[in-house]
Structures are given as C-alpha cells and as structure tokens.
C-alpha positions as a LaTeX table, in Angstrom:
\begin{tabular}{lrrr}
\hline
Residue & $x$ (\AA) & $y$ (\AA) & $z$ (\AA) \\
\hline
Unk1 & 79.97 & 108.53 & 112.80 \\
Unk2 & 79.38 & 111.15 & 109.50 \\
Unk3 & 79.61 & 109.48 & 106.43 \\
Unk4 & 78.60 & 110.69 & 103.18 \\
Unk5 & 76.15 & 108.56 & 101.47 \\
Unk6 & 78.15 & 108.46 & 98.37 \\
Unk7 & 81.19 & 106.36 & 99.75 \\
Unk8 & 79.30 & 102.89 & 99.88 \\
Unk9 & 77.22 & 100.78 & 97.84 \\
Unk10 & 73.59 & 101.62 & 99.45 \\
Unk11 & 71.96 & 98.79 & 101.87 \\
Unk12 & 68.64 & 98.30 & 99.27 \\
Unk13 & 71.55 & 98.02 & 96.42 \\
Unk14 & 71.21 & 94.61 & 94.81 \\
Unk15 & 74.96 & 94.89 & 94.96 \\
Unk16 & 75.00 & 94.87 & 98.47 \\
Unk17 & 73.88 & 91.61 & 98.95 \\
Unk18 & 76.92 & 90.16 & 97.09 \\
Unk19 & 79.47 & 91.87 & 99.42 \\
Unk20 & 79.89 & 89.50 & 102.73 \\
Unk21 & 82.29 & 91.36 & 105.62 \\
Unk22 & 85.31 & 89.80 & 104.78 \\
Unk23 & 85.00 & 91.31 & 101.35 \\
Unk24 & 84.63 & 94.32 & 103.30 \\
Unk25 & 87.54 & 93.69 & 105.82 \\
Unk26 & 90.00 & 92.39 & 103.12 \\
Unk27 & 89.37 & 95.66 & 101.00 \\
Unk28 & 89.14 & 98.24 & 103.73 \\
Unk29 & 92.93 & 96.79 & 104.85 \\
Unk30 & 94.18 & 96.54 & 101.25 \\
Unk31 & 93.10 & 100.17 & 100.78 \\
Unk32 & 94.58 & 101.63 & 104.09 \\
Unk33 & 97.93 & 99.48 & 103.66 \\
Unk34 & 98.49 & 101.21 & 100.19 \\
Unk35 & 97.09 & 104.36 & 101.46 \\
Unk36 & 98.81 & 104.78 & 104.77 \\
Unk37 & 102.19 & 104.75 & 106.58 \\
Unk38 & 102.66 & 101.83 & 108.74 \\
Unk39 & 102.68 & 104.04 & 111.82 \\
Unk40 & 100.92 & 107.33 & 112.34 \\
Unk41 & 104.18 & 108.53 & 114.71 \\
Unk42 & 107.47 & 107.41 & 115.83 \\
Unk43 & 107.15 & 107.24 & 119.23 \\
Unk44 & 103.35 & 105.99 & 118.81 \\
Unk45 & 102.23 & 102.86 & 120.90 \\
Unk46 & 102.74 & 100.21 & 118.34 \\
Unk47 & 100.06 & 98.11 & 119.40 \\
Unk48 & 97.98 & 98.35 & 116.50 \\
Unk49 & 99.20 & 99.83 & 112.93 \\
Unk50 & 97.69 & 102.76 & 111.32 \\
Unk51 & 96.45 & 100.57 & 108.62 \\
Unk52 & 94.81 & 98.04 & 110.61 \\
Unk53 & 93.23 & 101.23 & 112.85 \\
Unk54 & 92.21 & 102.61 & 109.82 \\
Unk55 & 90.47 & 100.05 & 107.64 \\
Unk56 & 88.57 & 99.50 & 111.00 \\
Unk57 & 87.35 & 102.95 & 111.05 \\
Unk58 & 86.33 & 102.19 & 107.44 \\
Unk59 & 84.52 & 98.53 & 108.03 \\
Unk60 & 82.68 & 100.78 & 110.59 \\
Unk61 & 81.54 & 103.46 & 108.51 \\
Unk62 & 80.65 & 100.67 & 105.99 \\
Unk63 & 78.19 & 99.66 & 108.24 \\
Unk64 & 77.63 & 102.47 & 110.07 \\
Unk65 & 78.04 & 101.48 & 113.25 \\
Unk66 & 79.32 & 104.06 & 115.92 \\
Unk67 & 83.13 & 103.47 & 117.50 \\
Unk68 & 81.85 & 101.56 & 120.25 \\
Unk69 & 79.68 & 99.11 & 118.48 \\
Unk70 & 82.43 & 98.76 & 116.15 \\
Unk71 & 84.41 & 97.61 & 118.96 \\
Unk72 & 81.92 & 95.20 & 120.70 \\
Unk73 & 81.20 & 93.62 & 116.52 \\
Unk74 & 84.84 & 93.23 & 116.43 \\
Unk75 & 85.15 & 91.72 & 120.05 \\
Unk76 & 82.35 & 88.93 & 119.01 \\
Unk77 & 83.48 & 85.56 & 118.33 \\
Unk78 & 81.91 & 85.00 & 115.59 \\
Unk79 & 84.49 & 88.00 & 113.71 \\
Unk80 & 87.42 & 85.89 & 114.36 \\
Unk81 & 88.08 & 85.74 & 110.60 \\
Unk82 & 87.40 & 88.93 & 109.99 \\
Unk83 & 90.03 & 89.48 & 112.94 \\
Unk84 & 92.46 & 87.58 & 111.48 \\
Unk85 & 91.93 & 89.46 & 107.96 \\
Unk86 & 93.39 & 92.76 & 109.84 \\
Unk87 & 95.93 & 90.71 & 111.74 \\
Unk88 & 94.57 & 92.26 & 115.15 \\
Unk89 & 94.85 & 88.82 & 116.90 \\
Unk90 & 93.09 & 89.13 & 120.45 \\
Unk91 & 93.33 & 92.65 & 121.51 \\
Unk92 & 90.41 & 95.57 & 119.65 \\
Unk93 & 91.03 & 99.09 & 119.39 \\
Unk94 & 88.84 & 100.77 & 122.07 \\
Unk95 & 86.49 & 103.29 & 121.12 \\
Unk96 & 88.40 & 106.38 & 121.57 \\
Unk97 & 91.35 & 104.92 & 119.67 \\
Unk98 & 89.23 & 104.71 & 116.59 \\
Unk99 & 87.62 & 108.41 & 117.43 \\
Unk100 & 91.26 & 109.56 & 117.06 \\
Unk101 & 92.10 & 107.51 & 113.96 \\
Unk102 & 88.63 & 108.75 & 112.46 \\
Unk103 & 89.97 & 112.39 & 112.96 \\
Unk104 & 93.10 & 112.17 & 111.74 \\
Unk105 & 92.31 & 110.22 & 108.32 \\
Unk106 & 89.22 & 112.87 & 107.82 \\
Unk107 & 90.68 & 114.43 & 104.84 \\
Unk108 & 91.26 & 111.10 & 103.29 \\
Unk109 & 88.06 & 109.38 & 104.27 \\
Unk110 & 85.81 & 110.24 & 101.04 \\
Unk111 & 89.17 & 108.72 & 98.80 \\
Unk112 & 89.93 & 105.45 & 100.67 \\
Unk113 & 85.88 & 104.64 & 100.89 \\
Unk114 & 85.85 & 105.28 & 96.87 \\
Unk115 & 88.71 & 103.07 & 96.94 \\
Unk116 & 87.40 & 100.39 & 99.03 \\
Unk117 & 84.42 & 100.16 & 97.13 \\
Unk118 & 85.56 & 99.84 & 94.08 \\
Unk119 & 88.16 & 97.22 & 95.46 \\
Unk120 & 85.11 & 95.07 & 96.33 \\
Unk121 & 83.67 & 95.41 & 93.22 \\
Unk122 & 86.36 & 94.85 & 90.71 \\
Unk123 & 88.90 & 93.21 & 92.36 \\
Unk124 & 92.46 & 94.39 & 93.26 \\
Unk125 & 92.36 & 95.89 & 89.41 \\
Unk126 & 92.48 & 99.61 & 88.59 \\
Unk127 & 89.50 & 100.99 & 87.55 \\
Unk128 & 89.51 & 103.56 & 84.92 \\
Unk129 & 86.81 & 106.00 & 83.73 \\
Unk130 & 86.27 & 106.94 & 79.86 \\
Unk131 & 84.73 & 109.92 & 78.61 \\
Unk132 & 81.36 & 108.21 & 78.25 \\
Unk133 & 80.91 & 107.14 & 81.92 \\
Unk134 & 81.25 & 103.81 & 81.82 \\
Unk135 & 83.54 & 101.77 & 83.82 \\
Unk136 & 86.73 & 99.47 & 82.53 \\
Unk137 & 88.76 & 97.35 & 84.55 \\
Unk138 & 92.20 & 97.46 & 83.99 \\
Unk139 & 95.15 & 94.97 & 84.73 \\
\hline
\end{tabular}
C-alpha cells in the first residue's frame, strides 16, 4: 500500500505513542462518515458501507500494513473493540474488497489522512491555520 509519508504522525514521533488504535479507528470512521456517501453504488452489495470500507483502508495505511494483513489484524480477537468502533460485527472485508475501496477513494486519500490526523490530535474540533503557522483549535 503507497502512502505518502506526510499523511501520519511518524512512528519515532513522541506523538505517536499517545495515539492507541481505537483513537485511530474512531477517527478514521468519523472522517470517512463525513467524507463519504453511505454507499459507493445503488445496486452495490450492502454488506459493508463505504465508510466503514474506507476508514479501514485508512487504519491500514496508518499502520501500513498491506490489504491482507489488514484483514487478518482485523480478524484477531483481540480487535473486537476496534470492530465494534466500525460497526463491522463478525464478518471483515477481504483483501480485494479493500484493493477496490483503496482505488476508488485515491483522489481523496491525502485529504481524509490530513483529516484523520488532525481528528486524533485535536479532537472532533476544527482546526484552523493563521498566517504565522501555528495551529488553533476551534469550536
């Protein structure tokens, strides 16, 4: 999986050890549900929705983990929270479900990861940049 390394907070970030993966999970589903229409067709499957396919794709590029290992950390019992967080209950996307999802969000990839980061940071806040660089959260 390509990712550019300016989406996430690096791994040797001091911030990075704040972040646990349901911060992660909670902000890579809050970002695709306000991102993203519920489902990607009409007449698609409905077994998963685009949002929840999505902010998987994103929890994987987080931690750069390829489609199917993506799939096996989500299968693990230990990520039933984190399951429960993207309200997959017991079936996982298989790997070439999230290849496809990957594909079609490219263009918006880069935005959503921005988003998600700064979601985990700050909060469900806006953030808002001055003219000096510095950050201010916003209600």
């Amino acid at each position: 999986m390509i990712t550019p390394n300016c989406l996430f907070i690096r791994p040797e970030h001091p911030l990075h050890l704040l972040v646990n993966e349901h911060d992660v999970t909670r902000a890579a589903y809050a970002v695709a549900r306000e991102s993203l229409p519920l489902y990607s067709h009409l007449k698609s499957p409905h077994h998963f929705t685009f949002p929840q396919l999505a902010a998987c794709v994103l929890i994987g590029s987080y931690y750069s983990m390829s489609y199917r290992e993506l799939m096996i950390w989500l299968s693990k019992r230990e990520r039933e929270q984190v399951r429960q967080i993207l309200e997959l209950g017991r079936r996982i996307p298989d790997a070439s479900t999230l290849s496809r999802v990957a594909k079609r969000i490219n263009e918006q990839l880069n935005v959503m990861g921005e988003s998600m980061r700064r979601k985990m940071i700050f909060g469900e806040r806006d953030v808002v940049s001055t003219e000096t660089d510095e950050l201010l959260a916003c209600n």
